[in-house]
C-alpha positions in Angstrom: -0.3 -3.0 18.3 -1.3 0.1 15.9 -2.4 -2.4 13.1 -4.2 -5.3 13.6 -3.5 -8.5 11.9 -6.1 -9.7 9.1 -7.3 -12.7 8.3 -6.8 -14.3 5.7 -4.0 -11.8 4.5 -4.1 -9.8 1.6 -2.7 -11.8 -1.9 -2.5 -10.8 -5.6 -1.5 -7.3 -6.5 -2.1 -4.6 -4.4 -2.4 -0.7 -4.1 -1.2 1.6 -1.2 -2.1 5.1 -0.3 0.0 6.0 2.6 0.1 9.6 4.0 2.5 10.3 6.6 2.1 13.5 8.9 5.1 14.4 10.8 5.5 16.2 13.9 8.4 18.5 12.2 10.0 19.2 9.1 12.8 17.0 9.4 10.9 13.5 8.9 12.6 10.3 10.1 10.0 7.9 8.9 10.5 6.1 5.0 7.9 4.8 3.8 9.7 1.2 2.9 9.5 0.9 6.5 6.4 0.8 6.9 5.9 -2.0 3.4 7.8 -4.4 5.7 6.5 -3.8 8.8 3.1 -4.3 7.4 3.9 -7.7 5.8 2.7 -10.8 7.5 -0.4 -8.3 9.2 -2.5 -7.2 5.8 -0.1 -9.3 3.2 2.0 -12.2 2.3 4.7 -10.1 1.3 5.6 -6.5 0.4 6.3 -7.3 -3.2 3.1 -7.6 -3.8 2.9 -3.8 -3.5 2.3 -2.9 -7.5 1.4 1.1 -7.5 2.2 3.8 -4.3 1.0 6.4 -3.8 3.1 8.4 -0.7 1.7 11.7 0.8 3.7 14.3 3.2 1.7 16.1 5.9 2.6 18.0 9.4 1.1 17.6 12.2 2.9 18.2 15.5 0.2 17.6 18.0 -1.0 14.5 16.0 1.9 13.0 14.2 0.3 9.7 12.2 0.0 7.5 9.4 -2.8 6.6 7.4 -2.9 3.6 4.9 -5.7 2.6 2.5 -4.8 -1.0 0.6 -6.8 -1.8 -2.3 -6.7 -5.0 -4.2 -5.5 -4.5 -7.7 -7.9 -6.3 -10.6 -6.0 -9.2 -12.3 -5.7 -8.9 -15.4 -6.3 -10.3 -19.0 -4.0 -12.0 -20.2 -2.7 -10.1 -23.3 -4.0 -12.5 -26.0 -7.4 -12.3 -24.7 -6.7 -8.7 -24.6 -5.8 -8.2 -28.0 -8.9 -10.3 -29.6 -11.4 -8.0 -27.0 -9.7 -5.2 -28.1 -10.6 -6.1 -32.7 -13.9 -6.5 -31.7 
């Protein structure tokens, strides 16, 4: 109910910036959690999760997450790479 499903999901690589504010100092959240419960609402599957980025916050009156997904580039292949690089 918190995140809406998107359509068509996310594919390719993809980058996650999750902060996390708790409402005390003894978190019960993990992150991994929240990979797989978002899989099948932004993406086709967790493993497509390439870089993280995971932030810690406090917050008792407002405990939350917040999630920014970014779609990686793709990337040359690395012959290509190599002959743009000599030129």
């Amino acid at each position: 109910m918190q995140c809406p499903a998107i359509t068509p999901l996310m594919s390719g690589d993809i980058r996650m910036h999750i902060t996390i504010y708790y409402a005390s100092r003894r978190p019960d959240l993990d992150e991994s959690l929240i990979l797989d419960l978002l899989q099948g609402l932004v993406y086709v599957n967790d493993r497509q999760v390439k870089e993280r980025h995971t932030y810690w916050g406090l917050d008792p009156k407002n405990p939350r997450t917040e999630i920014i997904i970014e779609q990686l580039p793709k990337k040359m292949p690395a012959q290509r790479r190599a002959k743009k690089e000599t030129k």
